[in-house]
Structures are given as C-alpha cells and as structure tokens.
N, C-alpha and C positions, 0 to 999 in steps of 0.2 A: 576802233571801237571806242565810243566812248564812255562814259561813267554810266550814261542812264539806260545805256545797252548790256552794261556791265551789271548793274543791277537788274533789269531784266531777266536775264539767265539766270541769275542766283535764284531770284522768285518766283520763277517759273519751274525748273528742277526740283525746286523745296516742295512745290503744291503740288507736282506729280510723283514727287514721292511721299507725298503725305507726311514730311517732316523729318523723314528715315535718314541720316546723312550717308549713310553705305550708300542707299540708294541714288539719292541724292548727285553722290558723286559720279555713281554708273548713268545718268543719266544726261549730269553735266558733260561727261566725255564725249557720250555720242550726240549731243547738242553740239561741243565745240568742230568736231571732228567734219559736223556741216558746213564751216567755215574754212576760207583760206588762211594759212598756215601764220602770217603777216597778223592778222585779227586773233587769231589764238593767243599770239604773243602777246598781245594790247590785252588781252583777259589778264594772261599772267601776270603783267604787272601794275595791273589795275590791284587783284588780287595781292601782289607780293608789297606792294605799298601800304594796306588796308592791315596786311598782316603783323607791320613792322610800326604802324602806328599803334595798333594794339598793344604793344609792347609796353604795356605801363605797370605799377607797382598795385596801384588802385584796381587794376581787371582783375590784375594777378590773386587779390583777397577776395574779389569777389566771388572768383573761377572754386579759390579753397572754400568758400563757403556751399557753394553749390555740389561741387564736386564731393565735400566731407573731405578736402585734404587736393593739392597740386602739387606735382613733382612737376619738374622743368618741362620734359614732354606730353604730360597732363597737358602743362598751361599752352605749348604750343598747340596740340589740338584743341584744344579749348579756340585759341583764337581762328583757328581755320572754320572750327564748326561757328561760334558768334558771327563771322565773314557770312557761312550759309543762310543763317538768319535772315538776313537781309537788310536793306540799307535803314531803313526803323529804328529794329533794335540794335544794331553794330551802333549807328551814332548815336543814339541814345546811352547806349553801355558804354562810351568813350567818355559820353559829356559827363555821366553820372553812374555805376556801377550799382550802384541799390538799386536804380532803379528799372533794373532789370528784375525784379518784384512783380513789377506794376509790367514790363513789357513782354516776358513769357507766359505765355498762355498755361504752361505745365513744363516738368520739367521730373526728369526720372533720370538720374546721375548712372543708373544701369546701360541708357542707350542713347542718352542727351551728352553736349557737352565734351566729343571726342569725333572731330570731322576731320581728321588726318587724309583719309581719302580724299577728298576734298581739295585738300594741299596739294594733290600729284597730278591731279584734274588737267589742268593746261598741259601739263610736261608729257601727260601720259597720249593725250589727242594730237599732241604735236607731232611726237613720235611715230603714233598711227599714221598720222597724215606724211609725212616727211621720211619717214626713217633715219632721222637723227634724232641729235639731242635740242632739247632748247637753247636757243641764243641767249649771251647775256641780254638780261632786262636793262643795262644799263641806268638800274636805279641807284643812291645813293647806298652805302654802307648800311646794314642793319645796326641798332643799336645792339651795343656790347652788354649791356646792362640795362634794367627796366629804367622807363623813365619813371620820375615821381619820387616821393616819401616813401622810404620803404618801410615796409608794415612786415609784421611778424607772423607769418604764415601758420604758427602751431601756437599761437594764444589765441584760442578761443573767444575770451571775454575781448581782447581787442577787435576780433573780429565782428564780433556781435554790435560792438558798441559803433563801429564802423560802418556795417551794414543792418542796421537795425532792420529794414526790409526784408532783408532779405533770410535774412538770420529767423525772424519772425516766420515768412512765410516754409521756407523752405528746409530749417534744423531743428525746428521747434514740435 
C-alpha cells in the first residue's frame, strides 16, 4: 500500500461516516479487513509513522487548546483522530498548528478530537483476517518525549499568545 492509497481510506471512512471517528473506525476495519493481511500491515505503518511524527510539543498546545486542557492520552487520541482527518489537515497541522483554525470546518471537543478507535483499526482487521497479532512494523523507535519547544500546557495566556487562531476561534 502505498501513501496515496493510504490516504484514500482515511478519506473515504471519514465521508462515510460523516466525520464520526467511532465510526469512522468501524468502517475503517471493515474497509481493511477487504484486503490481504500483508496490505493491512502497510496501513499500520503508514498510520504508526504519521502517528509518531505527530509527536510534537507545538500539536500538543494546540490539542490543549482545542481540547480545553490534554492529558497524555487526550494528546495520543488526539493525534490518531488529526491522522483521520486526513492528509490536508494532518500536514497542515504539522507545518503549523494555528492553523488548524482555518483547516477544520467545526469542531465540538464533546466528540471531536478523541479517535483512539482509530488507533486499533489495522491491529483489530489484522486480527480478524489472520487470527493473530500484528507483526512488528518494524519502524523506528517512537520518540520518548515530544519533539520541539516545550510549551506550558496549563497557561492559558501562553497559549493564546501561541495560538492566536485558534484561541480566537475556538476558546473565545
């Protein structure tokens, strides 16, 4: 599989579930689940790579601003559901995190914002399809710690000043 198949399925799940990432996920599985078991894996870590680049300090304030507050597994669903997004807004919100202002259309911190499901998507179709577990990805070590500047997740006023965007559209 490669990247622009990879993105495919994300965009395609996302529009038939009308942006729902429960859904989203339940739909991703039985999309993956069409596929051989080999292709599955090429999702995952297409996915598990996207996921570990997200790993940065900058997402992570913007996740708290959105969010009204990120605890460490906030911010990992956070970056599973930004993954469901799609390839747009994910690089978009890598290059520049405000400006995911400008690249979500809406956003309700009740059911946005938290695609954990999302996350188990491959492991769980693989399963289905296979009856095992998933193979390592043999991808690189995830980072131990976020990349970047690290920003103060519970000041307010830095985050606003950071995310003026965002802050504006979305806490204000």
């Amino acid at each position: 599989m490669d990247e622009t198949e990879f993105w495919q399925l994300v965009d395609e799940t996302r529009a038939a579930a009308d942006g729902d990432p429960e859904d989203q996920a339940d739909l991703l599985v039985e999309r993956l689940m069409q596929l051989d078991p080999d292709r599955v894996v090429d999702f995952a870590r297409h996915f598990e790579a996207r996921y570990n680049r997200a790993y940065l300090w900058e997402l992570w304030g913007a996740a708290a601003v959105l969010l009204d507050g990120a605890s460490d597994d906030a911010f990992d669903f956070f970056r599973c559901w930004l993954i469901g997004q799609g390839r747009e807004v994910f690089e978009g919100a890598l290059h520049e995190p405000d400006h995911l202002a400008e690249l979500l259309d809406d956003f309700d911190e009740e059911t946005d914002g938290d695609g954990e499901d999302l996350g188990y998507a491959a492991e769980e179709a693989y399963e289905q399809l296979t009856g095992g577990e998933m193979p390592d990805l043999a991808l690189p070590p995830a980072p131990a710690e976020p990349r970047g500047t690290v920003i103060d997740l519970e000041d307010d006023e830095a985050l606003a000043a950071r995310f003026p965007s965002l802050w504006d559209r979305f806490r204000e």
